[in-house]
N, C-alpha and C positions, 0 to 999 in steps of 0.2 A: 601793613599799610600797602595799599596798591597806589598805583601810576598809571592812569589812563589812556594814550594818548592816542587819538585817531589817525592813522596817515591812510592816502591810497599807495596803491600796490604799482610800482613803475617797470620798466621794464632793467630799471638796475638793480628792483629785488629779484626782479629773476635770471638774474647771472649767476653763473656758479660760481658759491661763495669760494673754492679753491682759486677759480681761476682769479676772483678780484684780488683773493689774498698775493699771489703772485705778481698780479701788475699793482700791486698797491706797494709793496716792499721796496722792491727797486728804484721806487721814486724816495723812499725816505733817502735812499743812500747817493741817490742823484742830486736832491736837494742840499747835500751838506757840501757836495765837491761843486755848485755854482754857487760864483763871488759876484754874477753881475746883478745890481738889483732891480737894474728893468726888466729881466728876464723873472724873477721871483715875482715883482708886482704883476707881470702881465699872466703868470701861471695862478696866481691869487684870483684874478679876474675874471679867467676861464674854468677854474675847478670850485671856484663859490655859486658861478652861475650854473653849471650842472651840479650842482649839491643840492642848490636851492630849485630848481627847476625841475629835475626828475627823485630829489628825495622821497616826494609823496606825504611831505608836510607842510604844513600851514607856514607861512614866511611868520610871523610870531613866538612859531615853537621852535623854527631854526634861529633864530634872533637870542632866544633865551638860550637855546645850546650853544650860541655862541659866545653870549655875557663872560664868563668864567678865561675865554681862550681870549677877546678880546681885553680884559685886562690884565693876562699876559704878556699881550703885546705893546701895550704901553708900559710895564712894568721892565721888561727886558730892555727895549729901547730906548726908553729913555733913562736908562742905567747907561750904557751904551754912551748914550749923547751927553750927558751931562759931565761923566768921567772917565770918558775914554781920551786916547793919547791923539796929538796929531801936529801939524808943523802950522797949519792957516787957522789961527783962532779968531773966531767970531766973538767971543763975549766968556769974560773971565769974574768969578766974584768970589774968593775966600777959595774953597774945594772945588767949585765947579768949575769947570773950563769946557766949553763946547767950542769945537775945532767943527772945521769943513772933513776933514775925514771920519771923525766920530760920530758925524749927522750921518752920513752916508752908511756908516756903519752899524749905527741902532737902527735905523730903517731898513736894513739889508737882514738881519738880526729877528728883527719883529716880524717881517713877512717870509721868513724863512719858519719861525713859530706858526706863522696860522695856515701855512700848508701842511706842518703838520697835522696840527688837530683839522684841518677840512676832510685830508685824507683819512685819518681814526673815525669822524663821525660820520664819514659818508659811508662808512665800512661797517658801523656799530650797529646804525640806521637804517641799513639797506640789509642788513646780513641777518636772518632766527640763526640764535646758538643754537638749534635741534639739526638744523640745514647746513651749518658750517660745520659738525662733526662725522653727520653722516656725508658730506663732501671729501672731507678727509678719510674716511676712509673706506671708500670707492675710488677716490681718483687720489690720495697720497699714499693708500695701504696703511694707514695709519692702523694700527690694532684696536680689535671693538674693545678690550678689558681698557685700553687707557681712555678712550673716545668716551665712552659711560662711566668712567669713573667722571671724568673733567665735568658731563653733564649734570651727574648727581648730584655733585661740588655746587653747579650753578643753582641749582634747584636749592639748594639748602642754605642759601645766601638770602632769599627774602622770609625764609621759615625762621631763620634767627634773627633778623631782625625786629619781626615779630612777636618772638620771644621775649627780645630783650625790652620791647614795648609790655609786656603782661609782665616783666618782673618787676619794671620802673611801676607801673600802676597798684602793684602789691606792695613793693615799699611806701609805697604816697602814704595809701591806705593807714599804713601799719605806722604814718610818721617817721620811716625809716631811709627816706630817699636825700638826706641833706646830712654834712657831717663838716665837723668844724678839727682845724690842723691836720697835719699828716697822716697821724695815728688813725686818726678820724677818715680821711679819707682813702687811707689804706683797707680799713676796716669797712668801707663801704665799695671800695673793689670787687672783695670779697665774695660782698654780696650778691653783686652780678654774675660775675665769672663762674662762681662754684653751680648756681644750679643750671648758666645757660654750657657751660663745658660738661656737664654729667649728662645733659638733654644730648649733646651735638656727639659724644663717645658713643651712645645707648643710638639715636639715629646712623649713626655710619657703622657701628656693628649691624643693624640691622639690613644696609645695604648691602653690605660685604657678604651677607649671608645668601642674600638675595640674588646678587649677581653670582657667585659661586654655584647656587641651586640653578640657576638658567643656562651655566655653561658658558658663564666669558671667560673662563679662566683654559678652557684648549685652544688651538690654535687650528681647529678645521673652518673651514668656508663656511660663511653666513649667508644668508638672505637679508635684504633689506625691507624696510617697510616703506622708507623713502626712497624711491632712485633717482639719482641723478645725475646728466650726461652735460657735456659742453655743448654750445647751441647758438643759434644767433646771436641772441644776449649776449654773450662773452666777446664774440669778435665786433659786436657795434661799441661795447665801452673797452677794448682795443681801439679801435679806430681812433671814435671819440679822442681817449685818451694822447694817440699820436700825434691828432690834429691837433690839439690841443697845443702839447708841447714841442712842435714845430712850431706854428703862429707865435707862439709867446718869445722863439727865438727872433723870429724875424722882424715883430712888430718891436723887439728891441734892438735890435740893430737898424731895423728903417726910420721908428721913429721913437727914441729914447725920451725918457721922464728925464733926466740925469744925464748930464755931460762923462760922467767915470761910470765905465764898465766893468772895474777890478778895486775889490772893496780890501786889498790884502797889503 
């Protein structure tokens, strides 16, 4: 089964995938040590609107990418708000208890979730796994025998799913694709597993054989097929990115959503 999807090409797919990976990490770890949650909505504000704006997707297809993480964010949050602890309660019935601090705190909570997944999709999105391996390594030294292994791996991720679509259509066939009790559906485990794991052993010997015969297993200099260097690309979403998260401090401190700064 294929996935089609059309995007244009912006200039944040042509950043060096190392380099996003670099300015992309540091923000996970930045995100979790800030408690203010003016500061988190207004960085939500600025990293959805560059997501959506130089993705090189249709606002509908980022909408559906976003379905899944958006109800995340209410499913966190309002866990958060309904039963979390706090001294000013607003409205109490049997289990629930939603306090003034535990609103602040599933909303601090929730938008701390969807920076995560903005920065994964903007990184998923924006980034070919052919481009982020041959990035690493060129610019981490990362070894070609691991770099080709990991790509092989991805390659062989939509060949089994594949698979396991031609074995599900052979059992239909055969009237062997439904089974009643455990025994039953133990026994129809089985049935998938045995010939798509004999398929997936039989393909990665043949890789391994492959790669072996072309020589990623020494450790002399390569040549590449792709090169790739650091470039303007990298210091505009630097930039960007600073600007970004400088505004999102200031517009919370000048002009706050929220009277509490410290959700702790």
């Amino acid at each position: 089964m294929r996935w089609n999807i059309e995007y244009k090409e912006t200039w944040l797919h042509q950043a060096n995938p190392t380099a996003k990976l670099l300015l992309f990490l540091p923000m996970f770890v930045v995100i979790v040590f800030v408690h203010n949650p003016n500061v988190l909505i207004n960085w939500t504000i600025g990293f959805t609107a560059l997501f959506m704006l130089f993705s090189g997707y249709r606002i509908k297809h980022v909408l559906l990418f976003f379905m899944p993480f958006l109800f995340i964010f209410i499913s966190t949050s309002s866990s958060m708000i309904l039963f979390g602890k706090g001294e000013t309660t607003w409205f109490r019935w049997g289990l629930v208890h939603i306090t003034e601090e535990s609103f602040y705190r599933g909303i601090h909570l929730g938008f701390r979730t969807l920076l995560f997944a903005i920065f994964g999709l903007m990184f998923a999105l924006t980034t070919k796994p052919v481009l982020l391996f041959y990035s690493l390594m060129q610019q981490a030294k990362l070894k070609p025998k691991y770099a080709y292994s990991f790509l092989a791996a991805i390659r062989l991720l939509p060949i089994m799913l594949e698979e396991f679509q031609t074995v599900h259509q052979a059992l239909k066939v055969r009237r062997a694709a439904k089974a009643k009790g455990f025994r039953g559906k133990l026994e129809l485990m089985k049935r998938y597993a045995i010939p798509l794991l004999s398929q997936s052993i039989r393909r990665a010997q043949r890789i391994a054989v492959a790669m072996e015969a072309k020589g990623f297993t020494n450790e002399r200099a390569r040549t590449f097929y792709y090169e790739l260097t650091l470039g303007k690309y990298d210091v505009y979403l630097f930039v960007v990115m600073c600007a970004i998260v400088a505004v999102g401090y200031y517009m919370a401190d000048a002009f706050p959503y929220v009277a509490i700064k410290d959700v702790r």
